[in-house]
N, C-alpha and C positions, 0 to 999 in steps of 0.2 A: 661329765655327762653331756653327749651333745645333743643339741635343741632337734626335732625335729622339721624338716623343712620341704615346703612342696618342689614341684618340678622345677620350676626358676630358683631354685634356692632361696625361697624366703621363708624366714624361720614362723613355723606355723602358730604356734602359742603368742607372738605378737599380733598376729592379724588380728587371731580371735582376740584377744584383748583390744584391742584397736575396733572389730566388729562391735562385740557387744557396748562398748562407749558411745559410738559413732548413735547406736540403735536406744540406748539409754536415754540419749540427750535429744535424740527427735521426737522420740515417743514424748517425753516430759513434756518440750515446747509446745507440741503440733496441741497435745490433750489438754493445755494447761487452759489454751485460749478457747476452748468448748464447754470445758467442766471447771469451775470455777471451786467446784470442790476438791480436784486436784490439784490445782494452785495452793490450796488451805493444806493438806496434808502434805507438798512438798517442803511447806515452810516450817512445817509442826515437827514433821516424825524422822523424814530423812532427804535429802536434796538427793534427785535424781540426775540431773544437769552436770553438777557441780560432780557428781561421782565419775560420771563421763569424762569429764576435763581432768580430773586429778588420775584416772588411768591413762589417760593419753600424755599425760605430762611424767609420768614415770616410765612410761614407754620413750619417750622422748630423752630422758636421762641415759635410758640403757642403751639406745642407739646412736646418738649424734657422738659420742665421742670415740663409737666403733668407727664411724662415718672418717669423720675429721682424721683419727691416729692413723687408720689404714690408708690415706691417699699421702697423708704427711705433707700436706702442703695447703695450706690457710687459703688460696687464693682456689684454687680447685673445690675446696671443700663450699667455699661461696656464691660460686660459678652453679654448681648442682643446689644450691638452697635457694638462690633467686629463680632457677629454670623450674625447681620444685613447687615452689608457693605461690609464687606470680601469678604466672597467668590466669591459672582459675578463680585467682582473688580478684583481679582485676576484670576478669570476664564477669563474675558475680557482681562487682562493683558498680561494672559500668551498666550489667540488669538492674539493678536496683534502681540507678539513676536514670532509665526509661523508664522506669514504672511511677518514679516522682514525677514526669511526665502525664501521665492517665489520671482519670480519676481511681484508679484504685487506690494508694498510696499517696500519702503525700510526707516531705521531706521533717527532717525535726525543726521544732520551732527556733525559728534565727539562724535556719543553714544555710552557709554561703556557698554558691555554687562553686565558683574556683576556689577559692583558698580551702575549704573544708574539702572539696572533694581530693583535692593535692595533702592533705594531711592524712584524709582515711586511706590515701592509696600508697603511703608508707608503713601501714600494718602498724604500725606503733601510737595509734590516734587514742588509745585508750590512755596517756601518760598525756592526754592535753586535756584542755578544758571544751575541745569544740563536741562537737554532736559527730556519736559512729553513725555510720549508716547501717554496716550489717551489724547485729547485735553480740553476735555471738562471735565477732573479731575480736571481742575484746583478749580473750585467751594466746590469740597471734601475736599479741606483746610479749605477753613474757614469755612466752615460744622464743620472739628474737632478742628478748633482755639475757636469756640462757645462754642463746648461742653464740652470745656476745660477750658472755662471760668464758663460755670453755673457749673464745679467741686468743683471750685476756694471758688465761691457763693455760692454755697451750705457747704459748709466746714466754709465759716467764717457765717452762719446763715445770708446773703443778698440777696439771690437767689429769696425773694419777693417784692424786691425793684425796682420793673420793671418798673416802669413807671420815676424815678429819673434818672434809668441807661439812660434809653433811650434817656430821654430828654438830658441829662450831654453827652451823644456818639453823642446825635446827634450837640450839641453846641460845641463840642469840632472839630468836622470836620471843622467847621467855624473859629474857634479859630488857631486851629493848622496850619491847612490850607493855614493860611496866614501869617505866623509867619515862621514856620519852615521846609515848603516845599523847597526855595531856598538849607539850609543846607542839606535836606536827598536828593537833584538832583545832588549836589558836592558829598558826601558822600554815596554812597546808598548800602553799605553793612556794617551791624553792625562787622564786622571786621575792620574797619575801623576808628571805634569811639569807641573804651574799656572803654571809660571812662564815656561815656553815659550810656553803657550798665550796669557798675559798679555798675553806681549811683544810676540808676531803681531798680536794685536789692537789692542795699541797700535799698530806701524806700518801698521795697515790704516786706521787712523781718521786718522794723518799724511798717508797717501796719498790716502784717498776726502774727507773733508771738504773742505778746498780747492779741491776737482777738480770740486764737487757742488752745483749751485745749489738751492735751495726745499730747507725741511725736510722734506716727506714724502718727497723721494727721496734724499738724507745717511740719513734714518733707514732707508729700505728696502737700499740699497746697503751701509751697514752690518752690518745685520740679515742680509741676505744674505749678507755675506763671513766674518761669525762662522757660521754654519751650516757653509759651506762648508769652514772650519776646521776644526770641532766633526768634521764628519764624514770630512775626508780624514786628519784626525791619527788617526780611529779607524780607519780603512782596517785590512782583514786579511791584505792583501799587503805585500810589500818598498816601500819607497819609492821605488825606480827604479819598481818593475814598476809603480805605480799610475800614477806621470808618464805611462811610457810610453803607458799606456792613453788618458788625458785629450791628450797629445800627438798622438793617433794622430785623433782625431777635429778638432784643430784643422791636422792636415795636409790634411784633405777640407777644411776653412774655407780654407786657401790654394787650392787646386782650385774652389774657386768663386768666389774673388777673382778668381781667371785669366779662367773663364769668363765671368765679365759686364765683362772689361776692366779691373778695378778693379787690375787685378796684371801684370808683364809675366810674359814668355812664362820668360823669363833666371833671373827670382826666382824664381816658381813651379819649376821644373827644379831650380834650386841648392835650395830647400826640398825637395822631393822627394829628392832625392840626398841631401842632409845628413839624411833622416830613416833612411832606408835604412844610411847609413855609422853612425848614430848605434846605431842598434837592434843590430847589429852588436859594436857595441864593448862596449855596456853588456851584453849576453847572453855573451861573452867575458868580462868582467870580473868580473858581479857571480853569472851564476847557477851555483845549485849545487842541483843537482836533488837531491831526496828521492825516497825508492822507495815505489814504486805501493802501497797497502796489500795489493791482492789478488793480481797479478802478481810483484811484486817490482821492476819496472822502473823502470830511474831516466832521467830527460832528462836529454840534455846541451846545452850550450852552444847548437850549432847547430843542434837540435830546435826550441829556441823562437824563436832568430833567423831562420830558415828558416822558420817560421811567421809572424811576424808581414812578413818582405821577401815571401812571395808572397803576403798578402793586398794587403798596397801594391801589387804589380805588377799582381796582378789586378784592382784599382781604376781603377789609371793606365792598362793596356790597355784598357779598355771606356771610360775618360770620352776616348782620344782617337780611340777608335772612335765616340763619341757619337752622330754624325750618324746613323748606321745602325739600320736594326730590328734588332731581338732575336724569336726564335721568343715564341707565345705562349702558349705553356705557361710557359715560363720566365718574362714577363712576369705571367701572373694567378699564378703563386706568387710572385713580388715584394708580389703587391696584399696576399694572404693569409700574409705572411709571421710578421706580429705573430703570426697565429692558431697558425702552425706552431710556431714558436719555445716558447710557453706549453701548447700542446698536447698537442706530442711526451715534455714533462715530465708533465704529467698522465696519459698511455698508460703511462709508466715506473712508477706507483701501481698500476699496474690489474694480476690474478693474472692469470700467464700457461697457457695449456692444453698439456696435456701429447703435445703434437705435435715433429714433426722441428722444429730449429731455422732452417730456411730458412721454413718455414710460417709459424713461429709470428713471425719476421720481418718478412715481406711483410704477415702479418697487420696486426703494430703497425703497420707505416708504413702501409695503406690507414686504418686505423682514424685514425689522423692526418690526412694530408689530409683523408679526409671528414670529420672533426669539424671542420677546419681551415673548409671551406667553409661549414659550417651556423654555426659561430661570426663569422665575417666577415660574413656576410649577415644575420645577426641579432642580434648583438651589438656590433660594429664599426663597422658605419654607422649603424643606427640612432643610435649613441650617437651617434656623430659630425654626423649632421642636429641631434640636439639639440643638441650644442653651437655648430651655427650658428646656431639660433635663440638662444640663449643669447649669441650673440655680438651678437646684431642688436638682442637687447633693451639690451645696453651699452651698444651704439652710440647707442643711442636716450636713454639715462639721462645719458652725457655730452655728449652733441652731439657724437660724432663721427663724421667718415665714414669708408667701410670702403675698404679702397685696389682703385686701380681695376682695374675687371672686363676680364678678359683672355678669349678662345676655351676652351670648356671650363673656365672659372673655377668654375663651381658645379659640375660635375661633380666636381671636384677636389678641391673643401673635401670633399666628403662622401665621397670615396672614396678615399681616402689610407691610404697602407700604414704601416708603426713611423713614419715621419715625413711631413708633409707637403708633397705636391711643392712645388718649387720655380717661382718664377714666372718668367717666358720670361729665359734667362739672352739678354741685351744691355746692350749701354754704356749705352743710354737707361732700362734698368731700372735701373741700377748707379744713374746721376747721379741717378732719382729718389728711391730710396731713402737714397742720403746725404742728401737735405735733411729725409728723416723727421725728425721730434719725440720728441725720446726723455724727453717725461716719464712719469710712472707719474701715473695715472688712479684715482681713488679706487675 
């Protein structure tokens, strides 16, 4: 069954999914700092925010490893994800840090100007101990702890073992969970346990060397998996909860196994159900909610499992709606989604005027989408043209060619929403991408 997709060829059942998250998680934030009664029932009944994140992270699953297998080459694939996410991070980043300037805003208690702003502007600042500045970056970690794991999997030739990972990520949040959450709430920064972290790395180097032909890519793969260490053992959530999250977007990598054949129909289902029964058990088991600082409200169990089962459901309703349009409205806030996302936190910075609070509501969210749109068109693609060109001079430095051009291919590269679409899911795309080259490219 193939996806339905707009004139650029972007597959329409993502955007919208990607829209309604992007619109989810603004709405929640922008309302929560008005109505203080929506704070209270986000924390009670069902997390709005959080719903948003865990559809974009399964969208994330489904597509970055379309991304990566179809250009087959790890350096190209990273070329498009720093020209993708950068600049508009950085351009948010370095707005915020004006506005720490003004009296509207001021910075988190004990921010250092250099050293913290040089740590938030790695996207991975949520795995340290200093102060984010946008709040809602925190999610852009394990965005790149994922992508750094399918570098991992692509390099030892397991990057189509999607549906094993996922079930194994998601049994292990169960497993772990309850074994060795006590020691990492004693313990909770890998400077404090060397000999843990030792030990991982030793059996990272048992498992990757062997598995790793040619030294530049043993040593990248390596290199790679100690990061990925370094920063999930820093993680600032629970050990389930972080699985779960990384789990959540290797369930969308089984969903696109399915969809270009590489997967049956039987696996894909039993994956899906066992992420569902998984999420479940472990939000029964392990959580214990903490009270709101401002409301007082605590989540329970089935707030966050009831969160994270109807983003799954919402996902797996529209990917097997696929074939169909999507309104397009919903569609072009998919495209501008990245814009929303980073936006709607920058709006959250800005004084608000001393109007009724439905005004001054409607207000934020126009001021959002439209900043949303002028940042997309002029910051988003642009960047993103450059990095095609940038990809082309690669291509040109190693001899390699760029994998081949599909309807709406060029449209695509450059107009790409948090990920890039995926190329025409079929069996004939599937079988060519497995013979990709998976070496890494000076």
């Amino acid at each position: 069954m193939h996806a339905a997709r707009t004139k650029n060829g972007r597959l329409e059942f993502l955007d919208t999914l990607r829209g309604i998250a992007a619109l989810v998680v603004a709405l929640q934030h922008l309302s929560e700092v008005l109505w203080p009664s929506v704070l209270e029932w986000s924390h009670i009944w069902w997390r709005p925010g959080e719903f948003g994140v865990l559809v974009f992270f399964v969208c994330s699953g489904f597509i970055i490893p379309a991304s990566m297998e179809r250009r087959g080459d790890l350096g190209e694939f990273w070329i498009g994800r720093v020209f993708r996410l950068f600049p508009l991070y950085l351009a948010v980043l370095l707005a915020a840090l004006v506005l720490y300037a003004t009296p509207w805003a001021s910075p988190p208690e004990g921010y250092r100007p250099i050293t913290d702003t040089l740590i938030n502007g790695t996207m991975v600042q949520v795995f340290s101990t200093r102060p984010i500045v946008i709040g809602a970056s925190w999610t852009l970690g394990y965005e790149m702890v994922f992508y750094l794991l399918m570098t991992v999997l692509f390099i030892l030739g397991w990057n189509r073992r999607s549906a094993g990972i996922s079930t194994g990520l998601f049994t292990a949040a169960m497993v772990l969970g309850g074994f060795l959450v006590p020691f990492f709430l004693i313990q909770p920064q890998i400077r404090s346990w060397p000999a843990v972290v030792i030990g991982l790395i030793a059996a990272a180097a048992i498992v990757i060397l062997p598995r790793v032909t040619g030294r530049m890519n043993q040593t990248v793969a390596l290199g790679v998996t100690v990061l990925i260490l370094m920063l999930f053992l820093n993680r600032p959530h629970d050990l389930w909860f972080s699985i779960l999250l990384i789990a959540s977007m290797f369930l969308g990598t089984t969903l696109y196994r399915y969809d270009t054949g590489e997967l049956g129909g039987r696996t894909a289902a039993f994956t899906f159900g066992f992420a569902v029964v998984a999420v479940v058990v472990v939000e029964y088991c392990y959580q214990v909610g903490a009270p709101e600082p401002v409301t007082g409200a605590i989540p329970r169990w089935w707030t966050e499992a009831g969160t994270f089962v109807s983003a799954y459901l919402l996902f797996g309703a529209l990917f097997l709606l696929r074939r169909f349009s999507y309104p397009k409205v919903l569609v072009y806030l998919g495209t501008i989604s990245y814009s929303v996302y980073l936006m709607h936190a920058l709006v959250l910075m800005l004084p608000r005027p001393d109007l009724s609070r439905p005004v001054v509501f409607l207000g934020m969210l126009a001021l959002t989408l439209g900043m949303s749109v002028v940042t997309y068109h002029f910051i988003e693609k642009p960047a993103q043209l450059l990095g095609r060109r940038v990809i082309g001079r690669y291509r040109a430095r190693t001899g390699k060619q760029g994998p081949p051009a599909e309807p709406g291919e060029e449209a695509r590269r450059g107009n790409a929403p948090v990920e890039e679409p995926a190329p025409t899911p079929s069996t004939d795309e599937g079988s060519g991408s497995r013979a990709a080259s998976t070496s890494v490219s000076p």
